[in-house]
Structures are given as C-alpha cells and as structure tokens.
C-alpha positions in Angstrom: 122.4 63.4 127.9 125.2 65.2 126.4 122.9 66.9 124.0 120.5 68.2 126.7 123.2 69.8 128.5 124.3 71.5 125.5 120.8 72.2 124.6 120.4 74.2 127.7 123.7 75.9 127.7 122.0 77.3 124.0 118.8 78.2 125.6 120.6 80.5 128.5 123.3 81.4 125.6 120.4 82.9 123.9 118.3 84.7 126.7 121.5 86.2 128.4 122.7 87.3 124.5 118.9 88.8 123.6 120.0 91.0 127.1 123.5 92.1 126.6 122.2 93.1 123.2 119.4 94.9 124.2 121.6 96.7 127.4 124.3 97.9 124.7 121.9 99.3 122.7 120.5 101.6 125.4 123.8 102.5 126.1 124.6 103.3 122.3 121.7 105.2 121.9 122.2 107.1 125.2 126.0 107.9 124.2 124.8 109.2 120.6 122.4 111.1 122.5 125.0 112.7 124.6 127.6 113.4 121.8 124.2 115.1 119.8 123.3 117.5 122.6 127.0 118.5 123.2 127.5 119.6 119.6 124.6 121.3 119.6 125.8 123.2 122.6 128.7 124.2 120.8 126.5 125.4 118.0 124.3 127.1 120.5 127.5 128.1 122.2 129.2 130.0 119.2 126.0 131.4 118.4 125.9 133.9 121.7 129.3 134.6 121.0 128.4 135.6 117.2 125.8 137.6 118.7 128.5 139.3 121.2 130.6 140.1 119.0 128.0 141.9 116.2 127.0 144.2 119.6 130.3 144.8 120.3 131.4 145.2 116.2 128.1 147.5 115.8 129.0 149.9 118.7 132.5 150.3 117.6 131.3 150.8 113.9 128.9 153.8 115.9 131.7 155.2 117.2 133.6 155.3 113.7 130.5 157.0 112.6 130.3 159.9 114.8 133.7 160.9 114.6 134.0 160.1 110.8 131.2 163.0 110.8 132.4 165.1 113.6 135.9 165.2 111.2 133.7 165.4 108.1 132.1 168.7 109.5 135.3 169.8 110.8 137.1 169.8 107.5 133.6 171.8 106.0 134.3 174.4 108.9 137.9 174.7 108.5 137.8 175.5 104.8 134.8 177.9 105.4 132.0 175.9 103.8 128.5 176.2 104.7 126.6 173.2 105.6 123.9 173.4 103.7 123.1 172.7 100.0 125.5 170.4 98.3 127.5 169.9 101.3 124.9 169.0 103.2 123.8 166.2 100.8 127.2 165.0 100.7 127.3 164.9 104.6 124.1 162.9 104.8 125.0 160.4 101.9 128.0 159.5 103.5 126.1 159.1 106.9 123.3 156.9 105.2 126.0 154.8 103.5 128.3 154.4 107.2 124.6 153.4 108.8 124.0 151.0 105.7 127.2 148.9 106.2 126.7 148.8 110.0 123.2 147.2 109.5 124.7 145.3 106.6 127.3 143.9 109.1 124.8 143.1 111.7 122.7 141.3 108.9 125.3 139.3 108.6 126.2 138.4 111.9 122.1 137.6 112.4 121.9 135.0 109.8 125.5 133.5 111.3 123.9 133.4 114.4 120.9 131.8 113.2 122.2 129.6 111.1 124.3 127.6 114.0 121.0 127.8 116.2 119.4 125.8 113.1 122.2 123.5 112.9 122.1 123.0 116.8 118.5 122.2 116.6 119.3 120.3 113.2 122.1 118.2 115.3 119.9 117.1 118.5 117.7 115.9 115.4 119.4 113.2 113.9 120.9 112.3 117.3 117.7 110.9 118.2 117.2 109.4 114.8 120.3 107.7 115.0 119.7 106.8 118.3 116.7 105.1 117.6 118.2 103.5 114.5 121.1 102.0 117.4 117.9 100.7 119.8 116.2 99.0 116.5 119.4 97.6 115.4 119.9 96.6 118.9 116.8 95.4 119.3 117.0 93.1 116.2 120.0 91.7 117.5 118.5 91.0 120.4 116.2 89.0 118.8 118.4 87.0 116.2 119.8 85.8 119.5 117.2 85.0 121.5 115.6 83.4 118.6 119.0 81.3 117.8 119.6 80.2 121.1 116.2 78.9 121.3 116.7 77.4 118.1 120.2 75.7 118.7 118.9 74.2 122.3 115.2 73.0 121.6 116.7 71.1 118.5 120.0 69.7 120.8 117.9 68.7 123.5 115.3 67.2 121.2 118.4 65.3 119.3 119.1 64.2 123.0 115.9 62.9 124.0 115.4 61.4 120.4 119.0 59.0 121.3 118.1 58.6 125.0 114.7 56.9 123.6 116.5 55.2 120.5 118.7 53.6 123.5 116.0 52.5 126.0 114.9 48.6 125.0 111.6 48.5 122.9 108.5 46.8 124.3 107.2 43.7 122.6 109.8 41.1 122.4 112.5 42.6 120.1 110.6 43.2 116.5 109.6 40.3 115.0 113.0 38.1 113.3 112.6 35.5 116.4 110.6 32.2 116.3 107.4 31.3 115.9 104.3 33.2 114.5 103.7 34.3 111.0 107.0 35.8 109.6 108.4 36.5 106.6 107.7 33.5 105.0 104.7 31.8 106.6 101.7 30.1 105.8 
C-alpha cells in the first residue's frame, strides 16, 4: 500500500515538476528578452547622441571655416595682395581641404552611428535566440520530469499491486505438496 502512495506522490512530483519547469522557462526567456531590448536601447540611445553631437561638431567646424577665411582674406588685404591668381588658388585649396575634414568628420560620426544601430538590431537578435534556446531547454526539462515522474510512480505502484496480490491467499487449495492426488512421486 506503501508503494502506491509513493507511486502517486511520483506521478504528481512529475506533473507539478513538468510545470514549474515549463513556468521558469517563460520567465527566463521573457527576462533575456527584456535585458536584449534594453541594451539595444542603449545602442539606439548613444546613437542619436552620436548623431547630435556630429551636427553640433559640423556647425562649429562651419564656423571655424568662415572665419579661418574671413582672417585668410584679411591677412591678403592687409599686405596688399590681390585675390586673384595664385592667391586665389591658395584661398580655395585651403577652403576645399577645411570642407574635406568637416565631411571626413561627419563620415565618421555616420558609420559610429550606424554601427551601434547595427549592433542594437544585432542585440534584440540573439535575445530571441537565446530566449528560445531557455524555452527549449526548459521545455526539455519539462519533459525529463514529467516523463520521470511517470516513470518512478507507474513502476512503485505496480511494485505495490504486484505485493498486495503476492499477499492475498491463492485459489485452489495451496499448490499441490498436500495429500492425495498424483504428486511428485505417484503412480
């Protein structure tokens, strides 16, 4: 009787296991889920504030410009050079070369930017994957304890029935060793 109380124990040991394993892999999966999407915010986060700043970096850098000219064409006035010719050329070369590190700069700050969007997409990416991986882990747990519940309590409450029916008293007399009839040695 012992064994079928046992047996049963397994069998709800087993079923309420199977759930708790299945119920902490959602919650796994939802928590990697969570931590995934809020580092991807922070990627997506420090990306708008690369892009900020290279607006902010590239109208400074405008400024510069202008009044690294303005002082350039200055300095040609004050020593009585005409702005033409050589001058000229060397006005515009330096201009070309000012608006060439500005875009340079900006370049720079683009791919930055795009680079932590990518690794915000990138990041929400294998979130899922390893949340699925934590619900088919879980899952499989879920099983190996339903399955070993089941297991442990059909085979304890078949060991019980087997001794409750070794115990109850045999029909037929008692098996043959008592008197009379053709026995062991009989003709």
């Amino acid at each position: 009787m012992f064994q079928i109380v046992a047996g049963t124990i397994a069998l709800a040991g087993g079923l309420i296991g199977s759930r708790d394993a299945k119920k902490n892999a959602r919650r796994k999966a939802q928590m990697i889920k969570q931590m995934a999407d809020y580092n991807a915010r922070v990627n997506e986060m420090e990306a708008r504030s690369v892009e900020q700043s290279m607006r902010a970096e590239t109208s400074r850098s405008y400024k510069q410009k202008r009044k690294a000219l303005a002082e350039q064409r200055a300095t040609y006035a004050k020593a009585g050079a005409n702005l033409s010719g050589t001058s000229m050329e060397v006005l515009l070369d330096q201009a070309q070369e000012m608006e060439f590190d500005i875009q340079n700069e900006r370049r720079n700050r683009l791919l930055q930017a795009q680079a932590l969007r990518q690794g915000a997409k990138t990041t929400r990416y294998e979130g899922k994957l390893e949340a699925s991986a934590a619900m088919s882990e879980g899952k499989a747990l879920a099983r190996r304890t339903l399955f070993s519940g089941l297991s442990q309590g059909i085979g304890a409450i078949g060991s019980g029935i087997g001794s409750m029916v070794d115990k109850m008293p045999s029909k037929g007399g008692g098996g043959g060793s008592g008197s009379g009839g053709a026995g062991a040695g009989g003709k």
